[in-house]
DRENVO-257095 format. One record per residue (C-alpha): x, y, z. Coordinates in steps of 0.001 Angstrom, whole numbers, plus 500000, padded with zeros to 6 digits. Example, Ala and Ser with C-alpha at 12.3 -4.5 7.8 and 13.67 -1.06 7.14 Angstrom:
2
512300495500507800
513670498940507140
***
This chain:
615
518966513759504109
518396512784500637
519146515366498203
518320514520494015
519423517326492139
518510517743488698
519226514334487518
518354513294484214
518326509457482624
516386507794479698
516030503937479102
516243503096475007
516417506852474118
512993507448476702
513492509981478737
512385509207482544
513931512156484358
514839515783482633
516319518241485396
514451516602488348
515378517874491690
514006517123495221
515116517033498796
513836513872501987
514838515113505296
516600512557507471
513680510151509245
510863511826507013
508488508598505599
507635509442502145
505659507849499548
506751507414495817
503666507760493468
503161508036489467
501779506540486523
503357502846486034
506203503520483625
506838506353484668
510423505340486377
509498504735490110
511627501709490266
513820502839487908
514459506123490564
515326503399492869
517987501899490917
519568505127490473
519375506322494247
521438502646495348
524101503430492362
523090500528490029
521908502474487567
524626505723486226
523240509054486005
522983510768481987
523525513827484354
522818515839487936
523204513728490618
521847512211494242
523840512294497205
522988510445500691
524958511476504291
528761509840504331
527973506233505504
524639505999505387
523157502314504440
520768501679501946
518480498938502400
515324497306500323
514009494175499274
515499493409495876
514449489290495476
513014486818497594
515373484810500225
517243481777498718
515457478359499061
518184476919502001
518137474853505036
519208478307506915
516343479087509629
513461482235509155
515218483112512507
518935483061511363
518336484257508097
517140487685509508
519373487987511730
522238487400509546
520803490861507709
522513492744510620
525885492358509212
527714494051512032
526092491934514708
526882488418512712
530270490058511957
530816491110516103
529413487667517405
531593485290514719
534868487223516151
533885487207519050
533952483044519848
537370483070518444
539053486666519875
541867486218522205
543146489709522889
541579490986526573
541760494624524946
539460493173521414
537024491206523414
536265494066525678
535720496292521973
533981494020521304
531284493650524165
531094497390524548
530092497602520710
527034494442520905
526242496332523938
525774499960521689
523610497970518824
521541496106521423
522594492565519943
521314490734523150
517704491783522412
518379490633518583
516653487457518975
513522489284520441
513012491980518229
513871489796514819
511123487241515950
508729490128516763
509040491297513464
508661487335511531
505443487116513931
503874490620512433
504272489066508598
502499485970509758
505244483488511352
504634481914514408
506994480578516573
507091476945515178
507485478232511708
510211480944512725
512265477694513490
511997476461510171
514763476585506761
513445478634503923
513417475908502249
510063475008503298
508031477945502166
507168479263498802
508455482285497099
505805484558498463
506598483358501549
509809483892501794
509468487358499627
508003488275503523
511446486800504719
513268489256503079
510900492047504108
511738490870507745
515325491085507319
515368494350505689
513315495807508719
515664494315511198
518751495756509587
517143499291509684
518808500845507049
519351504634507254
517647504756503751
514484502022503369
513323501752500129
510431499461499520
508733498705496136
505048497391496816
505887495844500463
502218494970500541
501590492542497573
502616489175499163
501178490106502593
497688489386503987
495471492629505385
496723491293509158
500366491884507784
499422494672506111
498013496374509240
501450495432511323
503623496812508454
501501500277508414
501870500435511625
505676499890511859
507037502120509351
505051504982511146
507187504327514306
510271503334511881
513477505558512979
515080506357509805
514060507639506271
511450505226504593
510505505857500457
507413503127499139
506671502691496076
502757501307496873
499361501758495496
497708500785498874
495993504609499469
495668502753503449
499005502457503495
499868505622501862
497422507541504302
498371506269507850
502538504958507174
503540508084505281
503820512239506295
504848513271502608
504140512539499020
507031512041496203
504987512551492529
506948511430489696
505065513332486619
506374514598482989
509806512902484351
509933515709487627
509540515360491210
507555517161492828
507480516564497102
504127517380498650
503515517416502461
500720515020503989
499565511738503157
498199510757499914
494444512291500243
495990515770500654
498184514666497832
494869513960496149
492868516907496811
496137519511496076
496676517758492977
492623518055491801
493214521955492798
496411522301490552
494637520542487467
491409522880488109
493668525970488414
495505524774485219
492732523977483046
491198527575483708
494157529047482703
494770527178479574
491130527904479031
491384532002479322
494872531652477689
492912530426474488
490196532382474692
492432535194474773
494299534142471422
491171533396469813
490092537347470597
493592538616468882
493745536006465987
490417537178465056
491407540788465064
494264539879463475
491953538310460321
489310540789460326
492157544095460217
495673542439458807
495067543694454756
493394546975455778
495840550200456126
494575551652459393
494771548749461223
498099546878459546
499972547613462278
497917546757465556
497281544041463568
501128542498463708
501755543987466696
498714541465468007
500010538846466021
503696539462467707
501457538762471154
500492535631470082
503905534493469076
505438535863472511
503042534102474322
504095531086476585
501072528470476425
499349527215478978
499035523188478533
495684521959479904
496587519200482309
497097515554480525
493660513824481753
494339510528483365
493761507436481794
490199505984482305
490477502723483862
487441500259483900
486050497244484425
482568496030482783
481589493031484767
478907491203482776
475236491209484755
473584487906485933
469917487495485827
468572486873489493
468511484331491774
465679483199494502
467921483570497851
469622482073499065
472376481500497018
474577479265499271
473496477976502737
475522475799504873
474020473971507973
476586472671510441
479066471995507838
482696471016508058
485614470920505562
489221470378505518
491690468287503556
492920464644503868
489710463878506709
491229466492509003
488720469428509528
490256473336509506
486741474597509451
484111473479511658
480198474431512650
480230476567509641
476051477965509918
476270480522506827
474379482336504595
474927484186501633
472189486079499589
472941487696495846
472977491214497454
475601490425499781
479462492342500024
481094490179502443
484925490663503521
486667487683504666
488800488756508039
491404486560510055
495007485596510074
497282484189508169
496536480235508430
493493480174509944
490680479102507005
490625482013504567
491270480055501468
489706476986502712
486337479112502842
486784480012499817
487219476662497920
484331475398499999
481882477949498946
483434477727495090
482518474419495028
486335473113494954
485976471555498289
483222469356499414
481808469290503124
483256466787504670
479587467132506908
477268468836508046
475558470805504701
475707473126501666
473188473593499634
473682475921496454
470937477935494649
469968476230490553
471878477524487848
474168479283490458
477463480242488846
480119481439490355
483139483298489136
486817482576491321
489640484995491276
492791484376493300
496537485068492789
497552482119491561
495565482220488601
497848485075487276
500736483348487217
498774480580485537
497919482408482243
500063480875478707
502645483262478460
502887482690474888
499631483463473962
497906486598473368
494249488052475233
492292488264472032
493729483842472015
492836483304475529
488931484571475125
488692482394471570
489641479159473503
486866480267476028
484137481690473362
485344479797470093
481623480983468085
482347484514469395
483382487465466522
486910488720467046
485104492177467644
482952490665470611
486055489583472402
487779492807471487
484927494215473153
485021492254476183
488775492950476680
488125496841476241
485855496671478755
488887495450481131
490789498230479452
492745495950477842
492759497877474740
494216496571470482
497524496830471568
497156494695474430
494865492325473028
497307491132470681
500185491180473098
501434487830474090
501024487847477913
504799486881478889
505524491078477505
502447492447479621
502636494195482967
501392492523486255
498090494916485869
497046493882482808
497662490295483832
495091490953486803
492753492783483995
492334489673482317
492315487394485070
489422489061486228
487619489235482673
488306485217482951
486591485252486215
483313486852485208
482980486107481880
480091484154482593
478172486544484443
478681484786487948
476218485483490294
478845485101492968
481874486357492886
485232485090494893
487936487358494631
491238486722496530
493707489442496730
492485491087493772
494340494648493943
497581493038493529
500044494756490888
496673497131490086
497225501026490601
495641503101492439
493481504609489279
492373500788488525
491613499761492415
489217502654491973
487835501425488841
487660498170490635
485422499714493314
483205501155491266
482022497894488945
481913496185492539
479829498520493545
477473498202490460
477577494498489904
474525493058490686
475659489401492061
477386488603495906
481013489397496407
483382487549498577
486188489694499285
489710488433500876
491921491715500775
494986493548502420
493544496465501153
491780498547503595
490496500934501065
488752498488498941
487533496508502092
485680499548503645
484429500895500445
482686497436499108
482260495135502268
478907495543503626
479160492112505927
482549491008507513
482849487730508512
485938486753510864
487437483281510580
489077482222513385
489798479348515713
488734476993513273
484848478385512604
483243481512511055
481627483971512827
479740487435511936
482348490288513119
479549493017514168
482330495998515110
483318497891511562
487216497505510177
488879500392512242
488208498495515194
489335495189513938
492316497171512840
492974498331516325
492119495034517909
494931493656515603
497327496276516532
497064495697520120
496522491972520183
500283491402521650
500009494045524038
500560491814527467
497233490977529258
497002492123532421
496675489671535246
493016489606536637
492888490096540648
489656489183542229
488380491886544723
484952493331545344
483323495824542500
484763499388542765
482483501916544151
481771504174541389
483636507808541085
482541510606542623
481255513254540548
484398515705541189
486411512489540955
484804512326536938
485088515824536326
489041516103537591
489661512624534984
487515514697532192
489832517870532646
493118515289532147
491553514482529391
491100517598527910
494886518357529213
495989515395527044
494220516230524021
495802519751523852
499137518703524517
498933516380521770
497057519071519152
499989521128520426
502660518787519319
500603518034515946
500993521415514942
504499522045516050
505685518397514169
503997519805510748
505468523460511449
508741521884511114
508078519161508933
506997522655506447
510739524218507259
512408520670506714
510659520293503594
511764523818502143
514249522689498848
516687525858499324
516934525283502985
520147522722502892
521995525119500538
521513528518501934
522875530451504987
520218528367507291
521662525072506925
522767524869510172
519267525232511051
518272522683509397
520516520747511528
518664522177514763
514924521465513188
515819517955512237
516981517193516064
513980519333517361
511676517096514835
512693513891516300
512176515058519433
509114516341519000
508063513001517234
509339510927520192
507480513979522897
504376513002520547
504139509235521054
504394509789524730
501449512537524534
498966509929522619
500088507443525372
498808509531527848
496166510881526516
494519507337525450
495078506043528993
493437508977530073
490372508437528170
490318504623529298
490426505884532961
487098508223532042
485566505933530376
486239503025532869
484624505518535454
482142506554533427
480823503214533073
***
């Protein structure tokens, strides 16, 4: 259990915490949210002991490890493969002594403890978790010398996993992966066996990965149960609830001030008149709640196009004479949302540079619409902005015969408002880097738009905004994205790349999701015998009840893992006379958690039994 009790800390005389308290049940997965600024990462510092406390403090179980990904793995000959499992300290530490132990009575310590921590399945489970980020085998064999720093930021995610710290904290896991990794990373912290906080702006992620919500607000914590849409939704209530108090609260003032100015000179009514305008002193106001800062983007229109606006007929690229895409029959029209799907590797980018017109077929065809321009965004182009210079300098290289005003305009409408205009970029934050990358981008009105990873270092308020001038920009989007969110809410066309061509993908993303999910699964070997002859009708109606069976069962469960999830969650409850229930609930939770994962096993074999017999 993680307990924070009323810490308080400022940075340069800000406060970021006054009296905040709040209390993470062991193996609870909890998501850290609030305004950037607001001392997420700083909360982080103070919870591994970096950071000293002004006052209060945070205390963690006797022995329990902390783990996160603080900087990328060192550029070094060392393997992928070694270099994660060299994060499980105790098992390096066990297998070193063990080549050189002489003592019958050590070695046999030493045995029965590798045995305990599993070490012989080490090699397994580390490689499982470098293929999930986007290794494969080859590249697991690798140094880390080879790969870039995003790359090998996803080392040091893998290592952290495999150490399993009691305490995981992770800070934005998701910018340096692909949607594939993405997916396996949601999907792993849900079944992770310890206490997880992220820091993330990924509402996917934050909806399917997480059971509780950490808000960091007015320098408090507040902890509410359930992912972040019922974060979302209780939060909209509390603001409506608090505006309509403030609202009556001044309404009510305004009633006794005015009594108090019509009667406060006149005899008879000097004294109802002070005793009103005591009222008003006594009373504690009501603040209406602090709206949240609009975010926007104002992406410029482009007049239209005859379609199409790109065609490709048979076409092939690649680099260096050596294809990577092949038999590449496309299409895209100026209406068109299209989502680029597929692994790590497989032609993503290379699709991308083709249809941008930085790569050339190397056959085949691509013709391109007149006048056709076409706007790129990708990460790289971030880190590629003059540090030294301001916005307001960057737009003046670009539109030299433009007003200052204009381009203070332009940057406005990428909420990058005076301050930040004349702000050299080297002192802004990574979202108002993006902001003007992507005022760069479209500056001339493309009527296609490329946009690679575009959510990264953008919050949650500004992936919104994002969505919303997507969705009322008149030109073509290309979309290449780990975020789920943005995918399903702007992607009208999905187009998979894969084994070295690019197809149409006709199923929607929840089932790519699940095909990704269940892509390792082993296959099961194919027997030839005759066709079965279809179930009987009591035969269907016995594998219908099972269903059913299942189904309850697992509603069951549901309800008892949030009934105690509720108790866990209760601030008062590891202080007071029922702590050693506490102790009870968090065994009966686990249990309960592990009773559920068997439950959905059953009950989705079940249903693939039905529907197998169902035809």
């Amino acid at each position: 259990m993680l307990k924070i009790s009323d810490i308080s800390y400022a940075v340069e005389g800000r406060p970021l915490f006054e009296g905040a308290s709040a209390v993470i049940p062991t193996g609870h997965k909890v998501g850290l949210v609030g305004r950037n600024g607001a001392g997420k990462t700083t909360l982080f510092r103070l919870i591994r002991g970096e950071l000293a406390l002004e006052s209060g403090e945070i205390t963690l179980p006797s022995r329990a490890r902390i783990g996160g990904v603080a900087q990328e793995v060192p550029s070094s000959e060392t393997s992928l493969l070694d270099t994660v499992l060299a994060a499980d300290t105790e098992r390096a530490s066990l297998m070193a002594e063990a080549e050189i132990a002489t003592d019958p009575n050590r070695i046999a310590e030493i045995q029965t403890r590798l045995a305990d921590i599993d070490a012989w399945s080490a090699e397994g489970r580390a490689s499982s978790i470098l293929k999930g980020l986007g290794f494969d085998a080859e590249e697991q064999l690798m140094p880390c010398s080879a790969f870039s720093g995003g790359w090998r930021m996803r080392v040091a995610l893998a290592a952290v996993l495999f150490a399993q710290p009691d305490l995981l904290l992770l800070d934005e896991p998701t910018n340096y992966l692909d949607l594939e990794g993405a997916l396996w990373l949601e999907s792993y912290l849900a079944k992770y066996p310890h206490t997880v906080i992220i820091i993330s702006h990924d509402r996917g992620l934050l909806n399917r990965a997480v059971g509780g919500i950490l808000h960091l607000e007015d320098r408090k914590l507040t902890y509410y149960q359930g992912p972040y849409d019922t974060f979302a939704r209780t939060r909209a209530e509390q603001r409506a609830v608090q505006a309509a108090m403030a609202k009556k609260q001044e309404a009510r003032k305004a009633h006794m001030q005015s009594f108090v100015d019509r009667f406060r000179y006149k005899a008879s009514k000097a004294k109802q008149a002070q005793a009103r305008l005591k009222m008003i002193e006594r009373m504690e106001p009501i603040a209406a709640p602090e709206e949240a800062a609009k975010r926007v983007f104002t992406f410029p229109e482009p007049e239209e196009l005859s379609p199409p606006i790109v065609n490709m007929e048979g076409a092939q690229v690649g680099y260096d004479g050596t294809p990577v895409l092949s038999r590449l029959s496309l299409r895209i029209d100026q209406d068109d949302r299209i989502a680029l799907l597929g692994r790590n590797g497989q032609g993503k980018s290379t699709l991308s540079k083709l249809i941008s017109g930085r790569l050339q077929p190397m056959s085949g065809r691509m013709i391109t619409a007149n006048k056709l321009r076409i706007g790129y965004f990708a990460q790289h182009q971030v880190d590629e902005l003059h540090v030294e210079e301001t916005p307001l300098q960057h737009l003046q290289r670009l539109r030299p015969d433009e007003t200052p005003a204009r381009l203070r305009a332009r940057l406005a409408g990428f909420g990058l408002m005076a301050d930040q205009a004349e702000t050299e970029v080297g002192r802004l934050s990574g979202g108002q880097k993006a902001r003007l990358s992507l005022l760069l981008a479209t500056i001339d009105a493309p009527h296609l738009l490329i946009l690679d990873e575009p959510t990264n270092h953008l919050d949650i308020e500004s992936r919104e905004a994002l969505v919303e001038a997507l969705t009322a920009y008149s030109g073509a989007v290309v979309l290449v994205s780990h975020d789920m969110h943005l995918l399903s809410l702007v992607a009208d066309r999905l187009w998979l790349v894969k084994d070295g061509t690019v197809t149409p993908y006709e199923e929607d993303l929840e089932a790519y999701r699940k095909m990704l999910l269940t892509a390792d699964a082993p296959a099961r070997p194919a027997k030839e015998k005759p066709a079965p002859k279809r179930p009987s009708r009591d035969a269907i109606l016995a594998l219908r009840a099972e269903v059913r069976k299942c189904e309850e069962r697992v509603n069951k469960l549901n309800e008892m893992r949030d009934t105690l999830a509720e108790r866990l969650g209760q601030p008062g409850l590891y202080d007071g006379p029922d702590a050693e229930k506490a102790v009870a609930w968090q065994k009966k939770y686990a249990e309960v958690m592990e009773g559920l994962d068997r439950a959905e096993d059953l009950w989705m074999k079940a249903l693939e039994k039905l529907e197998a017999a169902e035809g």
